[in-house]
SEKEMI-691739 format. One record per residue (C-alpha): z, y, x. Coordinates in steps of 0.02 Angstrom, whole numbers. Each point is the difference from the previous one (the first is absolute). Layout:
N
<pt Z="Z" Y="Y" X="X"/>
...
This chain:
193
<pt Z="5992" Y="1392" X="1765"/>
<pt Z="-33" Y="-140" X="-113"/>
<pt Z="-155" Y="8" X="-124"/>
<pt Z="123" Y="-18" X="-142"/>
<pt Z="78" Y="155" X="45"/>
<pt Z="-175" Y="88" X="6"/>
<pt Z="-58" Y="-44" X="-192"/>
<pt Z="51" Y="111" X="-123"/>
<pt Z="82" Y="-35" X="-166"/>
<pt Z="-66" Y="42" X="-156"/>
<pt Z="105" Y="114" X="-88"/>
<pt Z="70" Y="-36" X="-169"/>
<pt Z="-86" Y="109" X="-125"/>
<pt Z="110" Y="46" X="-177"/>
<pt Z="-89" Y="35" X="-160"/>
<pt Z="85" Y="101" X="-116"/>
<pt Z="13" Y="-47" X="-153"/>
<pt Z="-78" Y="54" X="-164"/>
<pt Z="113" Y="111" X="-127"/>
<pt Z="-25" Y="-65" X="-199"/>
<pt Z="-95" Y="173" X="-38"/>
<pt Z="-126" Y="-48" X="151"/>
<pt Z="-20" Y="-162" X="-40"/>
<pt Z="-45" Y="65" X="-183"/>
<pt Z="-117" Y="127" X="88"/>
<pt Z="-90" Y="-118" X="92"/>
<pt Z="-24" Y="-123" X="-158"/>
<pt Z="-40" Y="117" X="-120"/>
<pt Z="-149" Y="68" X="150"/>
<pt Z="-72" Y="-180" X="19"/>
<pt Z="1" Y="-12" X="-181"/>
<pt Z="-90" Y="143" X="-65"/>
<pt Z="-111" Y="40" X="165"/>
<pt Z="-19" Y="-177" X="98"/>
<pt Z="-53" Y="-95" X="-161"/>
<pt Z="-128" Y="97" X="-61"/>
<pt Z="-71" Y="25" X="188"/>
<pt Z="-23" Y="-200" X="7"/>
<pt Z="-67" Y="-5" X="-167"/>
<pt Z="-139" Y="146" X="63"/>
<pt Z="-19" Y="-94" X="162"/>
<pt Z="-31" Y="-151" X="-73"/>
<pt Z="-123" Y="67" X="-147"/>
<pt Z="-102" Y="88" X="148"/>
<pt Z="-31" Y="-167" X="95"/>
<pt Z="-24" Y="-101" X="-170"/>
<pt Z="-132" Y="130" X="-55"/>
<pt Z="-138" Y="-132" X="51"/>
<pt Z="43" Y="-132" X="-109"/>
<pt Z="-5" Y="107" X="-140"/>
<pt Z="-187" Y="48" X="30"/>
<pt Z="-146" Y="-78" X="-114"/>
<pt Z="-140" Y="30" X="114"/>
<pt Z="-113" Y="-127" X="16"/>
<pt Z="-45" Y="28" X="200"/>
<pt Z="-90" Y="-112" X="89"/>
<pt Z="29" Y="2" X="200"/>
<pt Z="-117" Y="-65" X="99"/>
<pt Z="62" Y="-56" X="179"/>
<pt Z="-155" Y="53" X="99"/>
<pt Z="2" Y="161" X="125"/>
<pt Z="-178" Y="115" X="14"/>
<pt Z="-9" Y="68" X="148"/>
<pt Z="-121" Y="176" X="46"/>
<pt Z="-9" Y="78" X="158"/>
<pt Z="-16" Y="185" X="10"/>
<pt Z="-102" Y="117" X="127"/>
<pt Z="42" Y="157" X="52"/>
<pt Z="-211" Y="32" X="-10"/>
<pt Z="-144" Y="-70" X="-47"/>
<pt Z="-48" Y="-27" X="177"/>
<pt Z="-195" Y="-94" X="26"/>
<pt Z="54" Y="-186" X="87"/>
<pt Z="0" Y="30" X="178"/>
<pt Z="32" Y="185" X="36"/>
<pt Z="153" Y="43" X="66"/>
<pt Z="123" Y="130" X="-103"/>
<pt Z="47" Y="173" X="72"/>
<pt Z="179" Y="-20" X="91"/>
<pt Z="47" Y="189" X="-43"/>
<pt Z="135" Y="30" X="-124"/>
<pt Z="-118" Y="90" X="-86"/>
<pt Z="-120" Y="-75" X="-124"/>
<pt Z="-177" Y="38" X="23"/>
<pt Z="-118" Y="64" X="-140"/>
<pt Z="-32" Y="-158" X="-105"/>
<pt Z="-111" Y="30" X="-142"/>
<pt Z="94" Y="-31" X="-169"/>
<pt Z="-91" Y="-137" X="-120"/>
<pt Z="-13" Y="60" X="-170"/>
<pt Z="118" Y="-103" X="-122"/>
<pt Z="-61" Y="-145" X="-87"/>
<pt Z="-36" Y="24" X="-179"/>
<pt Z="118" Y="-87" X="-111"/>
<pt Z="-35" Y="-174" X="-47"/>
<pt Z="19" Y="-53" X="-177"/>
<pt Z="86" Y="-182" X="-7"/>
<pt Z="-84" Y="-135" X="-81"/>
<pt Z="44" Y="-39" X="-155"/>
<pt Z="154" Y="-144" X="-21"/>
<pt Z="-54" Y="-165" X="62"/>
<pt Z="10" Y="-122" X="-168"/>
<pt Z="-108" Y="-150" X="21"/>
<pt Z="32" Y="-49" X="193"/>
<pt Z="202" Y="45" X="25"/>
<pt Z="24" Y="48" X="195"/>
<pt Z="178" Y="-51" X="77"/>
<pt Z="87" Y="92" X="73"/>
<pt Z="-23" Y="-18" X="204"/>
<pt Z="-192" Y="5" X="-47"/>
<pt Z="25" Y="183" X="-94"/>
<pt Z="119" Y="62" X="162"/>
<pt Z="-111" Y="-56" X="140"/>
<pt Z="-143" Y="72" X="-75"/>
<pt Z="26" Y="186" X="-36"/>
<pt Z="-126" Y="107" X="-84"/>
<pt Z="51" Y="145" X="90"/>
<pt Z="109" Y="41" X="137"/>
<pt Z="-40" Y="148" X="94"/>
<pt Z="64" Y="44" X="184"/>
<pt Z="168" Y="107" X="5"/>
<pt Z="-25" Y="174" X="125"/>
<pt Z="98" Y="-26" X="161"/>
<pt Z="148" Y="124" X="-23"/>
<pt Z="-13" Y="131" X="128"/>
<pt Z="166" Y="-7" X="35"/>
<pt Z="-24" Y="-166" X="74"/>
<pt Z="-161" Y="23" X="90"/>
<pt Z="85" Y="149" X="102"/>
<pt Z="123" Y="-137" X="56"/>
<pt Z="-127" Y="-125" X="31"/>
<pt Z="116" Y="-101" X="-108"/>
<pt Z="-67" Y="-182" X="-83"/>
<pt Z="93" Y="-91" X="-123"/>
<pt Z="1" Y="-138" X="-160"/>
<pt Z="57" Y="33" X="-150"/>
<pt Z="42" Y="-127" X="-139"/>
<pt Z="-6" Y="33" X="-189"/>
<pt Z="26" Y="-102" X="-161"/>
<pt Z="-116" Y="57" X="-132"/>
<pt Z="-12" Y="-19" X="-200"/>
<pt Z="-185" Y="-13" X="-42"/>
<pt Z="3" Y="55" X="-195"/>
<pt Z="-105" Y="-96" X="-141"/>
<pt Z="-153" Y="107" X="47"/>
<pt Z="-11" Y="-21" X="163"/>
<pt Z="92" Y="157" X="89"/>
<pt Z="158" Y="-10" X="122"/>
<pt Z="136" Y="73" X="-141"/>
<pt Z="123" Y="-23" X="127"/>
<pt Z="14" Y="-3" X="206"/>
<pt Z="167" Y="-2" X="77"/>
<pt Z="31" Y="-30" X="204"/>
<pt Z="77" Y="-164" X="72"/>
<pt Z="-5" Y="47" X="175"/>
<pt Z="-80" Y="122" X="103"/>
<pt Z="-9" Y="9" X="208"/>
<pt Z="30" Y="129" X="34"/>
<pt Z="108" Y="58" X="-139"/>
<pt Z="-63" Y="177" X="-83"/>
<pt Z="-157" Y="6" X="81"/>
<pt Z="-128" Y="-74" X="-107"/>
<pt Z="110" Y="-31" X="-157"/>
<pt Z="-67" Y="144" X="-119"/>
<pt Z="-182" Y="-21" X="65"/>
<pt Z="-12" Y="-190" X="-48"/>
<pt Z="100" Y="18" X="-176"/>
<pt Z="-139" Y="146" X="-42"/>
<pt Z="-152" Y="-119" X="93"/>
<pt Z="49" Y="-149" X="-129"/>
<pt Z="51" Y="74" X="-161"/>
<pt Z="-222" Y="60" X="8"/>
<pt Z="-45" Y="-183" X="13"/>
<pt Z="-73" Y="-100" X="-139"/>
<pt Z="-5" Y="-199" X="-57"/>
<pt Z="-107" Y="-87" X="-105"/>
<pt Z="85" Y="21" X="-178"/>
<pt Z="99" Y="-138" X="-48"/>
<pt Z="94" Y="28" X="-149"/>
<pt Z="174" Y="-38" X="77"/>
<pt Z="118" Y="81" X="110"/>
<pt Z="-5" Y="-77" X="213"/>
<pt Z="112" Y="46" X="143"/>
<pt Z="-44" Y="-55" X="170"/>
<pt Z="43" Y="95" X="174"/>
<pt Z="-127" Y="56" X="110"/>
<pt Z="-14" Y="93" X="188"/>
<pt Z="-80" Y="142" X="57"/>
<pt Z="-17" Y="6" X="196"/>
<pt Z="-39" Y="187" X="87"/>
<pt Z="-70" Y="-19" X="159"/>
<pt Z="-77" Y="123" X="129"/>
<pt Z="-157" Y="-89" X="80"/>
């Protein structure tokens, strides 16, 4: 046998052809339903141009790691699954923010690298059980008075473990007051000592 003998021709597909009344169909259904579509499809991804807010992002990354437990430096944690009895601190009273800065005008990097508050997220259970670690990265809105109005996940290793934990952990932290609206991104890193 020759190796022309061992290919194998493509067969000739037909098509069959459109009647007038399908043809109509089909117009009249890109017409009436595939027009419109674009038009939504395109209004949905032009939506940002349209906004008027006057955002500032700031290109820098904070980065926070979190504990399982407030551990003194140099003992060693329990290696159980279970947690041990850790004595709970009592929350810290609420902090009024300083009144809006007027004379001296901070920028922006200075007013994101130098948080008035940013308390330690709880290490979900969920993931201590698994002995799991992980970094997640959010972009945040820091409102005219100084609180996150807005935290939304950029990545997260491992996905679904630490997501909900770090939205709740930075929509309670607080920045000086600047009287404008600042979005930056920022990490929060579990780890198990």
């Amino acid at each position: 046998m020759s190796t022309d003998e061992n290919e194998v021709q493509p067969k000739e597909t037909r098509h069959p052809k459109l009647s007038a009344e399908d043809a109509s169909a089909l117009s009249w259904l890109a017409r009436w339903m595939g027009i419109p579509l674009l038009i939504l499809i395109a209004l949905y991804y032009a939506e940002p141009l349209f906004r008027r807010d006057n955002v500032e992002v700031v290109p820098a990354v904070v980065h926070q790691e979190v504990h399982p437990y407030p551990f003194p430096p140099g003992t060693v944690p329990p290696t159980s699954l279970a947690p041990p009895a850790v004595p709970r601190a009592q929350p810290a009273p609420t902090v009024e923010p300083p009144p809006l800065v007027t004379e001296t005008q901070l920028s922006n990097a200075e007013i994101v690298a130098n948080p008035i508050a940013q308390p330690q997220p709880p290490y979900p259970p969920r993931a201590l059980e698994a002995e799991k670690e992980g970094l997640v990265r959010l972009r945040i809105t820091i409102g005219p008075d100084g609180s996150v109005t807005d935290a939304a996940i950029v990545s997260a290793q491992p996905s679904g473990w630490f997501d909900s934990t770090a939205v709740n952990a930075v929509k309670r932290w607080r920045y000086r007051p600047s009287g404008r609206t600042i979005s930056t991104e920022v990490e929060l890193e579990f780890k198990l000592q």
